[in-house]
Backbone and ligand atoms as CSV (ligand in chain L), in Angstrom:
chain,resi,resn,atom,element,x,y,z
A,1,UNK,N,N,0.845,-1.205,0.000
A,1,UNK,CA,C,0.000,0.000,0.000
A,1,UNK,C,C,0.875,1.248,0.000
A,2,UNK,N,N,0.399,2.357,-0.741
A,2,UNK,CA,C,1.171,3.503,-0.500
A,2,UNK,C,C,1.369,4.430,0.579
A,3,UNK,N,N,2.146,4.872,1.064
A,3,UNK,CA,C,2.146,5.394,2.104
A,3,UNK,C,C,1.317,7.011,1.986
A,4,UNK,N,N,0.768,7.655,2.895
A,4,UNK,CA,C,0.002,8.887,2.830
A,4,UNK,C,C,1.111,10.209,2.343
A,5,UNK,N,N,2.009,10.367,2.713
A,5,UNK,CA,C,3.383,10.874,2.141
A,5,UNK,C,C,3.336,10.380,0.505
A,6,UNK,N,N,3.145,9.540,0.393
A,6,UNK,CA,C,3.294,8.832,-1.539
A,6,UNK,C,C,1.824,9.402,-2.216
A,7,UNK,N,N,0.752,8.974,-1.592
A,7,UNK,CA,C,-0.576,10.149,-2.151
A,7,UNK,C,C,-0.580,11.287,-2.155
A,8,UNK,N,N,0.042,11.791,-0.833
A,8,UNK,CA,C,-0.005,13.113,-1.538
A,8,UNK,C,C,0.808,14.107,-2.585
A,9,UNK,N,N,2.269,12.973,-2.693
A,9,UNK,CA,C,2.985,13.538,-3.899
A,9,UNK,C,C,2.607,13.260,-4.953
A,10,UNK,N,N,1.880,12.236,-5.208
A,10,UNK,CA,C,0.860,12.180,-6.638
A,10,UNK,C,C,-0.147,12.840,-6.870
A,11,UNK,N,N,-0.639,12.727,-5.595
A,11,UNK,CA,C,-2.053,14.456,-6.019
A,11,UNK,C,C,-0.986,15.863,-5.851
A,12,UNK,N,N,-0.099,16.269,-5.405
A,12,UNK,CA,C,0.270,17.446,-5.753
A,12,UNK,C,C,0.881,17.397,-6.985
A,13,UNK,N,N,1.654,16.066,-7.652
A,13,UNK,CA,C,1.951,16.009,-8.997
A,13,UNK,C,C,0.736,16.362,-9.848
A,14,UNK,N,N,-0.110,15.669,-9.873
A,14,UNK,CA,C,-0.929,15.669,-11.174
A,14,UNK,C,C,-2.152,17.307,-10.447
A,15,UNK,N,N,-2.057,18.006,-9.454
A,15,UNK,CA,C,-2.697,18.907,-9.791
A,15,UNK,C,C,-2.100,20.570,-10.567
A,16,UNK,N,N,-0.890,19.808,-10.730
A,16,UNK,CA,C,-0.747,20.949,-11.571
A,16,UNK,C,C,-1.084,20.714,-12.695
A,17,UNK,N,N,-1.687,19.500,-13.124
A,17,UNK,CA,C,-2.026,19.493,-14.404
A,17,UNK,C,C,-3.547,19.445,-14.754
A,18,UNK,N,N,-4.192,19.991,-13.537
A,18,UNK,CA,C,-5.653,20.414,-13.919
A,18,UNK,C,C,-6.251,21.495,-14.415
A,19,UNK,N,N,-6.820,21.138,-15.502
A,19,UNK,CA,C,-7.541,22.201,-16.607
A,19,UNK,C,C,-8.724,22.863,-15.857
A,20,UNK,N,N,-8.383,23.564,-15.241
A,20,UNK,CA,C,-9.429,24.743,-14.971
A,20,UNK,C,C,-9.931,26.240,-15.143
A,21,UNK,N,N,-9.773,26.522,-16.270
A,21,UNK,CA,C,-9.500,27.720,-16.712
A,21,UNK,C,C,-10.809,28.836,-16.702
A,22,UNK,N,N,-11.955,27.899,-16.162
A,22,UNK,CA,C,-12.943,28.767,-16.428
A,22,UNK,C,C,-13.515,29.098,-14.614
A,23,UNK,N,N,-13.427,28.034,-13.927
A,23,UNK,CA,C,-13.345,28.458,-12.348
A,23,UNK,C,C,-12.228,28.764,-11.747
A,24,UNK,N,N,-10.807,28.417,-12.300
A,24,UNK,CA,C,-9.726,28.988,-11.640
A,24,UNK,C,C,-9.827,28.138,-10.092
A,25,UNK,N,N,-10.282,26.637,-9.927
A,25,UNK,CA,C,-9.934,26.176,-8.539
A,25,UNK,C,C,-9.978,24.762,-9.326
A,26,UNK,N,N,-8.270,24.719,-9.186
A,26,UNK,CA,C,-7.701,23.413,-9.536
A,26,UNK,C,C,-8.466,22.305,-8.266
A,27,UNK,N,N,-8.552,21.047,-8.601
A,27,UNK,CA,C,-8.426,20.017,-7.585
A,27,UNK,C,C,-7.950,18.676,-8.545
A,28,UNK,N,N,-7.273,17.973,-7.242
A,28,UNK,CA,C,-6.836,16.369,-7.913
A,28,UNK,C,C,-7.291,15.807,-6.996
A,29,UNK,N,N,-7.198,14.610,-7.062
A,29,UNK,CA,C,-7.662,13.204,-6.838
A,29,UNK,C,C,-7.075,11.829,-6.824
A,30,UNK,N,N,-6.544,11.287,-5.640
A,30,UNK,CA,C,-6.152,10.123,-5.824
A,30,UNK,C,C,-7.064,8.773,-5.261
A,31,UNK,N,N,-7.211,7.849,-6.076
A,31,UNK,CA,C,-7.939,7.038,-4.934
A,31,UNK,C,C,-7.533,5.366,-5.431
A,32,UNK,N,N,-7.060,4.747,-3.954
A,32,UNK,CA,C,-5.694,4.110,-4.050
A,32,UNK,C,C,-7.312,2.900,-3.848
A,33,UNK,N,N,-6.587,1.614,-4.560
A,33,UNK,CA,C,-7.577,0.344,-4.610
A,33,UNK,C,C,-7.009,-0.374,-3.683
A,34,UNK,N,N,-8.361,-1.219,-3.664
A,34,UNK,CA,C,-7.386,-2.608,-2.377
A,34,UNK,C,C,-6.449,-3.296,-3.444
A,35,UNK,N,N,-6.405,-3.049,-4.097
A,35,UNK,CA,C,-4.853,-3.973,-4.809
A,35,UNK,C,C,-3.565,-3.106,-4.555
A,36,UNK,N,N,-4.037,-1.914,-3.847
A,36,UNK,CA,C,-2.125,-1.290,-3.648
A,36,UNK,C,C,-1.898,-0.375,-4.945
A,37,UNK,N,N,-2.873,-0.350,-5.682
A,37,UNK,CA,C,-2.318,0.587,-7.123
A,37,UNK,C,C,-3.203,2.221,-6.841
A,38,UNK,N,N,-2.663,2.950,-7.513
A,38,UNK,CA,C,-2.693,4.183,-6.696
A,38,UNK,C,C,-3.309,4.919,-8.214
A,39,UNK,N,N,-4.632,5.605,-8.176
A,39,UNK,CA,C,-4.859,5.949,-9.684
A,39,UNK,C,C,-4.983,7.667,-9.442
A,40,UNK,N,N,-5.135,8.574,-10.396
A,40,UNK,CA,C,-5.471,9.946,-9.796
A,40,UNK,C,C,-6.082,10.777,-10.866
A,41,UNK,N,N,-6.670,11.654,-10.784
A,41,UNK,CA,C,-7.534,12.352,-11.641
A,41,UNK,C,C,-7.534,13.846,-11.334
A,42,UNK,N,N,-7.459,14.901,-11.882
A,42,UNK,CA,C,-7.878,15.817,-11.953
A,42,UNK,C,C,-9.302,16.715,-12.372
A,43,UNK,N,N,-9.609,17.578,-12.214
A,43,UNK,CA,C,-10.627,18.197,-12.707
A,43,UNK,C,C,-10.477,18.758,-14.224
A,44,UNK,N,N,-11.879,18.027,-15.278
A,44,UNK,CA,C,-10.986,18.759,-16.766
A,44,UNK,C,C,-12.723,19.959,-16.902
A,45,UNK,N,N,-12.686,20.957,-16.910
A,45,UNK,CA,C,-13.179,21.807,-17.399
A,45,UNK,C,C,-13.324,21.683,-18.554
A,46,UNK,N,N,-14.965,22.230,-19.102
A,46,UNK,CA,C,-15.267,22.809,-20.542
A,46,UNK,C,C,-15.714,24.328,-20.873
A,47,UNK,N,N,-15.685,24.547,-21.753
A,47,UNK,CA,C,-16.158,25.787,-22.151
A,47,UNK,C,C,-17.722,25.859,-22.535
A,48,UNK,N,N,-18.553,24.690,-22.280
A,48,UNK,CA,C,-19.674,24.294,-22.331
A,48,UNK,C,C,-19.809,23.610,-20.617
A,49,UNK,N,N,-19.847,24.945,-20.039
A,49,UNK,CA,C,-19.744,24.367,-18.450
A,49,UNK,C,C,-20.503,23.134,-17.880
A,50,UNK,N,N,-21.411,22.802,-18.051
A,50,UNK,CA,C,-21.939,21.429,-17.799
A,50,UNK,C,C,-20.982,20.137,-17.553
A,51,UNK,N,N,-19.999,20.056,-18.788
A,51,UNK,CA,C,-19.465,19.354,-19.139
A,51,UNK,C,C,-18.287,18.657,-18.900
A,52,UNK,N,N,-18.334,19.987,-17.214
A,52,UNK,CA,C,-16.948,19.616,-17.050
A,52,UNK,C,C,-16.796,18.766,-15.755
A,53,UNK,N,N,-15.320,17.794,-15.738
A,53,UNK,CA,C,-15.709,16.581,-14.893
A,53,UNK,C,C,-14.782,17.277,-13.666
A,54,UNK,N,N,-15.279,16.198,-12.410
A,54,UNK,CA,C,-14.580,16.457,-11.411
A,54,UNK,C,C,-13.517,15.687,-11.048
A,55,UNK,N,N,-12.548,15.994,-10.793
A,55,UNK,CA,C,-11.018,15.152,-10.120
A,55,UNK,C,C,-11.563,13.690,-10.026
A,56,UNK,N,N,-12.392,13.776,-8.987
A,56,UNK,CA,C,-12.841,12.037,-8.249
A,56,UNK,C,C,-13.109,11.384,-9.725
A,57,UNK,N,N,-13.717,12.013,-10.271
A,57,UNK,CA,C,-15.003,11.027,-11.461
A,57,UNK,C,C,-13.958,10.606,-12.553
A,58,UNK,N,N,-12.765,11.514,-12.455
A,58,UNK,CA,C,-11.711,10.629,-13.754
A,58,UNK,C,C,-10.818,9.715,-12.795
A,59,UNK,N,N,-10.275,10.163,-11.758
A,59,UNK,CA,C,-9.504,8.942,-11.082
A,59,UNK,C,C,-10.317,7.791,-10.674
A,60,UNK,N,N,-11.441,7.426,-10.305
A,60,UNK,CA,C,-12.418,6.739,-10.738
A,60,UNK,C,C,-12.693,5.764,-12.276
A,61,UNK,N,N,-12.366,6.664,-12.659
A,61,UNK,CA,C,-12.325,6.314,-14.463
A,61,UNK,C,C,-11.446,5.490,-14.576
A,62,UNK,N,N,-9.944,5.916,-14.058
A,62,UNK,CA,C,-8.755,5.476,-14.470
A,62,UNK,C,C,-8.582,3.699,-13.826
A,63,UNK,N,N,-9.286,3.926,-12.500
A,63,UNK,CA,C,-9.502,3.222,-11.868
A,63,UNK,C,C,-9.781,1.640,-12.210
A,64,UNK,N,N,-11.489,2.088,-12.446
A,64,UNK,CA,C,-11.918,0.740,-13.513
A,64,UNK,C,C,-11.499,0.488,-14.763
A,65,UNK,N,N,-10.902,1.440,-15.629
A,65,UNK,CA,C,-9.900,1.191,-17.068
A,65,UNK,C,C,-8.824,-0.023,-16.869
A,66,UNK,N,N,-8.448,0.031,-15.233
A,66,UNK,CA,C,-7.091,-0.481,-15.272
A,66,UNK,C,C,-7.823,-1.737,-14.962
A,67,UNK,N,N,-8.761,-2.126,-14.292
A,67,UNK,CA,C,-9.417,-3.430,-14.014
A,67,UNK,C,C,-9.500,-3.076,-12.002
A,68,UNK,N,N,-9.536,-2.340,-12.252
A,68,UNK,CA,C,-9.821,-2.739,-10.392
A,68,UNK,C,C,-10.959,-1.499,-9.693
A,69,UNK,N,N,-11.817,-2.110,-9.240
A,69,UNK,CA,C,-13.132,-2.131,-8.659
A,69,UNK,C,C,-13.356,-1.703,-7.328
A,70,UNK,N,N,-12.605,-1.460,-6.404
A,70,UNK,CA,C,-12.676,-1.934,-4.602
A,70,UNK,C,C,-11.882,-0.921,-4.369
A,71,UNK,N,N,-12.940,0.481,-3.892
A,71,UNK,CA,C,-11.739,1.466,-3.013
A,71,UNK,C,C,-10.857,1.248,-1.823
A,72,UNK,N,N,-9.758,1.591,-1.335
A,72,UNK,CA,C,-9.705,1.522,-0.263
A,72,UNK,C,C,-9.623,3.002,0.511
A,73,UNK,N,N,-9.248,4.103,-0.052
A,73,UNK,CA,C,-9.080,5.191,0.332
A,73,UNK,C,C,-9.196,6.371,-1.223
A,74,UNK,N,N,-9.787,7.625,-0.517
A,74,UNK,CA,C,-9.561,8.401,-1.531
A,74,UNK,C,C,-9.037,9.710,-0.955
A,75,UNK,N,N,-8.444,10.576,-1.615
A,75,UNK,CA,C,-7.280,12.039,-1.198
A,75,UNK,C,C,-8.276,13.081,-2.063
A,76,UNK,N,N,-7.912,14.310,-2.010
A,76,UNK,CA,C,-8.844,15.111,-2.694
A,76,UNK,C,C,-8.087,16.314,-2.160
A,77,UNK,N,N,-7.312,17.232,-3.093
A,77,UNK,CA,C,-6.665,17.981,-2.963
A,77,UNK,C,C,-6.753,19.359,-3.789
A,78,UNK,N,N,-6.941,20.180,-3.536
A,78,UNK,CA,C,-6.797,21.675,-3.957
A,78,UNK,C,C,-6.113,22.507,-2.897
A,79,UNK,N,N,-5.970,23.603,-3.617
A,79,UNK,CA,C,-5.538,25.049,-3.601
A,79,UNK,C,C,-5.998,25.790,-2.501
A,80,UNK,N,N,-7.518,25.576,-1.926
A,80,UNK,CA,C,-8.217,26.489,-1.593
A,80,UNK,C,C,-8.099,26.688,0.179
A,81,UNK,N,N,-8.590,27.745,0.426
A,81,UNK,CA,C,-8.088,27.857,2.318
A,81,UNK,C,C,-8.841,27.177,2.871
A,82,UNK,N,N,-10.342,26.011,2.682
A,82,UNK,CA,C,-11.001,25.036,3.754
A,82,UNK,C,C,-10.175,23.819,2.400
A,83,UNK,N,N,-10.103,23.393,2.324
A,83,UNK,CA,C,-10.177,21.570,2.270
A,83,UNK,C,C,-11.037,21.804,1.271
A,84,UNK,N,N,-11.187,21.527,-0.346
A,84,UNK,CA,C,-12.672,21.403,-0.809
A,84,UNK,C,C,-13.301,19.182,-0.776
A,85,UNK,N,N,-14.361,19.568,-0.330
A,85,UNK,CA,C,-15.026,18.034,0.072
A,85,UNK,C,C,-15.866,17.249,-1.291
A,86,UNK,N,N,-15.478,16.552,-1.700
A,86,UNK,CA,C,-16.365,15.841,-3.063
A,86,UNK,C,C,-17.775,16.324,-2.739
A,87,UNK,N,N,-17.860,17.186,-4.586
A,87,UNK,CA,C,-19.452,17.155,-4.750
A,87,UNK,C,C,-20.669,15.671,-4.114
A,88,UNK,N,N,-21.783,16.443,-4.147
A,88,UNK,CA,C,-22.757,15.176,-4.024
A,88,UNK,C,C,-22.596,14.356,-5.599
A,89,UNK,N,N,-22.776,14.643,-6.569
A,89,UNK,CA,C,-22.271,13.559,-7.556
A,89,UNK,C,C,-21.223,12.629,-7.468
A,90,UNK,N,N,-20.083,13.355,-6.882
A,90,UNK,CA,C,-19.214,12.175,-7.054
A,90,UNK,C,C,-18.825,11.411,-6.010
A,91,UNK,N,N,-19.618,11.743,-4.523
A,91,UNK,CA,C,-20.127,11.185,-3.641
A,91,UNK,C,C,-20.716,9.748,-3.955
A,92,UNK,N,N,-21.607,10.035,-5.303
A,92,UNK,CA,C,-22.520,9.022,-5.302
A,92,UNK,C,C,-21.486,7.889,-5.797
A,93,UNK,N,N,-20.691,8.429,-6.951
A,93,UNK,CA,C,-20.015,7.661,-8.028
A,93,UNK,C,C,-18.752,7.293,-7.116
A,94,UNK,N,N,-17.806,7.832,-6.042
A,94,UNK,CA,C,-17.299,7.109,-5.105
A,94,UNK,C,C,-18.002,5.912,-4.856
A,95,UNK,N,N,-19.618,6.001,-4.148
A,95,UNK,CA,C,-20.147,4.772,-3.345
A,95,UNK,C,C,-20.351,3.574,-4.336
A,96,UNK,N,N,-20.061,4.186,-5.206
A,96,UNK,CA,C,-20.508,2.639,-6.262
A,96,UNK,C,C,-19.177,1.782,-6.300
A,97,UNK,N,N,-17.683,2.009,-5.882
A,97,UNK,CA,C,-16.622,1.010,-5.700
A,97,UNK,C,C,-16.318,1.345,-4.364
A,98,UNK,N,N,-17.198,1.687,-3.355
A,98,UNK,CA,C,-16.275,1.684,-2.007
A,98,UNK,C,C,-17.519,1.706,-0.916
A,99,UNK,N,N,-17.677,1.343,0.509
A,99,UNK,CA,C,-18.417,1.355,1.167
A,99,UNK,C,C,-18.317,2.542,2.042
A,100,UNK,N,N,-19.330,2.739,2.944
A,100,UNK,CA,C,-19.687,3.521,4.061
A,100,UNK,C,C,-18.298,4.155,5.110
A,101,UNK,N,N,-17.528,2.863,5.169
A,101,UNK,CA,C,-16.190,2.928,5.884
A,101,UNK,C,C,-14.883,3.825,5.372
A,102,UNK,N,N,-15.332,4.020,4.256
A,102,UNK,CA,C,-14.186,4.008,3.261
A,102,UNK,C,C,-13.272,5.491,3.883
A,103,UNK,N,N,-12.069,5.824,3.929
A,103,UNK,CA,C,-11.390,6.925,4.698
A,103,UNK,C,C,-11.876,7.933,3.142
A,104,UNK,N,N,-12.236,9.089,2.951
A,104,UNK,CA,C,-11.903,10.250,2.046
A,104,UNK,C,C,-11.571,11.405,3.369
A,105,UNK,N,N,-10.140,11.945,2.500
A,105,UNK,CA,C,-9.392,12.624,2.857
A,105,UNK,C,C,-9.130,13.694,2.122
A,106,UNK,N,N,-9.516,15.013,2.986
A,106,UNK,CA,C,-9.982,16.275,2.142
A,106,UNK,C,C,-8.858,17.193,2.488
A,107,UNK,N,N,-7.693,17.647,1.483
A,107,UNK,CA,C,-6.788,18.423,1.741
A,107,UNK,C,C,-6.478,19.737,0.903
A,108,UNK,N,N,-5.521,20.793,1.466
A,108,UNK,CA,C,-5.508,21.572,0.799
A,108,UNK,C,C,-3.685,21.657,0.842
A,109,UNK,N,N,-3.328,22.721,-0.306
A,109,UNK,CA,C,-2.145,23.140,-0.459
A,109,UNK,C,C,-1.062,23.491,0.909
A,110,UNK,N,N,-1.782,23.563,1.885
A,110,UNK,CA,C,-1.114,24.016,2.830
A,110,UNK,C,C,-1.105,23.034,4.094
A,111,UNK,N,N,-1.769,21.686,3.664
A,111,UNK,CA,C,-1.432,20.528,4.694
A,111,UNK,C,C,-2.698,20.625,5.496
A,112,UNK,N,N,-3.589,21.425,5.363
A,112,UNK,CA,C,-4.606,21.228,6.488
A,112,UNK,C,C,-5.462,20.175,5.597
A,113,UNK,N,N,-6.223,19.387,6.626
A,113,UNK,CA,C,-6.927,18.393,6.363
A,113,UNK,C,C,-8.385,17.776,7.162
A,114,UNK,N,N,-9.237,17.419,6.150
A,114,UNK,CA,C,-10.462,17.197,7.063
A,114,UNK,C,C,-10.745,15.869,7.034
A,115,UNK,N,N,-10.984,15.018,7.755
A,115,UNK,CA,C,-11.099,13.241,7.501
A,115,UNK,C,C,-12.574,12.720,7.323
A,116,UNK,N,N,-12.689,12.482,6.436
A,116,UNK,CA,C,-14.610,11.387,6.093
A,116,UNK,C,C,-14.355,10.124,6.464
A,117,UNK,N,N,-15.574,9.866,6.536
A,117,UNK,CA,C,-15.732,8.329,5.981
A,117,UNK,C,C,-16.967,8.857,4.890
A,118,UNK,N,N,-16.866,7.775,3.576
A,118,UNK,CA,C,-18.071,7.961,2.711
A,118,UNK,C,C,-19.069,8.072,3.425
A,119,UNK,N,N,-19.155,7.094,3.814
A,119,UNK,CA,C,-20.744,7.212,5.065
A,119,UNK,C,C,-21.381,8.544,5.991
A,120,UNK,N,N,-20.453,9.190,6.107
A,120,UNK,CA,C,-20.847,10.639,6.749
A,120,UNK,C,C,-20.801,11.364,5.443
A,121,UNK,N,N,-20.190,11.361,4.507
A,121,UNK,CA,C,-20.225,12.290,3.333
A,121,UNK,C,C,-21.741,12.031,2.273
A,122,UNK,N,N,-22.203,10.551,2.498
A,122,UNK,CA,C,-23.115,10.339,1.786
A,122,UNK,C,C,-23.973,9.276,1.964
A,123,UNK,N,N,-24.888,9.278,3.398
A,123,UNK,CA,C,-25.373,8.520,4.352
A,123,UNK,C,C,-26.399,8.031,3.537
A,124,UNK,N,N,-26.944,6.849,3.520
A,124,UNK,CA,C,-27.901,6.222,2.201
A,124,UNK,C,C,-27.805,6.259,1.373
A,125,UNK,N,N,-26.608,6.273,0.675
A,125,UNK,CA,C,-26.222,6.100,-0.698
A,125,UNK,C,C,-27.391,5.669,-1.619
A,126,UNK,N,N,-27.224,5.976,-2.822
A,126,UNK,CA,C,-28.162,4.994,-3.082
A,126,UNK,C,C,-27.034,3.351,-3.975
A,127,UNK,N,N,-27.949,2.463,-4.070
A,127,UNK,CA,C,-27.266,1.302,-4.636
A,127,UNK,C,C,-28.343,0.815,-5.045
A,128,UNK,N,N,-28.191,0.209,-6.846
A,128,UNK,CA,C,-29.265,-0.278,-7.703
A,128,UNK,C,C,-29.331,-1.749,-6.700
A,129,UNK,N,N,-28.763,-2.405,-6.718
A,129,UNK,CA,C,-28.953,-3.826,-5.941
A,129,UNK,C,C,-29.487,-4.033,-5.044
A,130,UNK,N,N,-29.328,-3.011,-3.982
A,130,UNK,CA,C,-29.966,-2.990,-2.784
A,130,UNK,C,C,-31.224,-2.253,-3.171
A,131,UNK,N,N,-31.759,-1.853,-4.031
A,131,UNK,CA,C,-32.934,-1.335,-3.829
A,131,UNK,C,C,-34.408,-2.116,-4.762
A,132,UNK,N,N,-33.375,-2.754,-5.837
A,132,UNK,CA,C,-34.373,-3.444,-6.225
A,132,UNK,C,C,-35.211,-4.925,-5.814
L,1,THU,N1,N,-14.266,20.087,-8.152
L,1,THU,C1,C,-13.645,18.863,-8.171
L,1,THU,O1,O,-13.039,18.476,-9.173
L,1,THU,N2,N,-13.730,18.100,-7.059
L,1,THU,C2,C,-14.256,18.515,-5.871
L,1,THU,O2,O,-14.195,17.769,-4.900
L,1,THU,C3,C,-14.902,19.821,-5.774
L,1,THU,C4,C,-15.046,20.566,-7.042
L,1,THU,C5,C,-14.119,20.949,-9.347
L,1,THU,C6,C,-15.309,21.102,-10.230
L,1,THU,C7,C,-14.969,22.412,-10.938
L,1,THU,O3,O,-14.085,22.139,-12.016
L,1,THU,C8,C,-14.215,23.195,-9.881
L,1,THU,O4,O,-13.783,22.259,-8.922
L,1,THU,C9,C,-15.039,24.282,-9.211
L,1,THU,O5,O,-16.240,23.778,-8.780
């Protein structure tokens, strides 16, 4: 597993490479699987604002591309003076590879940090399986 020192040099690596040009508030994203592999995403902005994705929802992406399914932790890093905390969308799209337990870890440029569990970030998830 990577050490928390090793996530966060990969989310401060790859947030300099977030396209945000139209809100001007970079964020990245790492979110490490139970297999030990460490994936990360940034935020890509459009000029058709709708369109544009959030950090979590591509490291997520990268995630299941590579074949692995099962969060064990996720990082979430920007610029800004609180910690910014995953939208409710990608709240949801977290809960679909990780449970209630799961650590998300909300940081900013300057080391301050706020600690989740999914489950306080997004209490009743919803889940197609469990509901049908
Ligand atoms: N954003 C993320 O990528 N992740 C978060 O956790 C919070 C918000 C992005 C979306 C948009 O590109 C910018 O931050 C401002 O909302």
């Amino acid at each position: 597993m990577p050490t928390r020192e090793e996530i966060v040099v990969l989310a401060q690596t790859a947030l300099a490479h977030a396209y945000a040009p139209y809100s001007k508030f970079p964020v990245s994203a790492v979110v490490v699987a139970k297999s030990g592999r460490s994936y990360v995403g940034v935020n890509v902005e459009n000029g058709a604002y709708p369109l544009s994705r959030c950090a979590e929802q591509i490291a997520v992406g990268a995630m299941v591309a590579a074949g692995d399914r099962e969060i064990r932790e996720v990082l979430v890093l920007s610029t800004s003076g609180e910690p910014a905390t995953p939208c409710g969308a990608c709240r949801q799209i977290l809960s679909e590879f990780a449970d209630g337990e799961t650590p998300v870890v909300c940081r900013n440029t300057a080391g301050k940090e706020l600690r989740f569990k999914l489950g306080e970030l997004l209490p009743a998830a919803f889940r197609l399986e469990d509901a049908r």
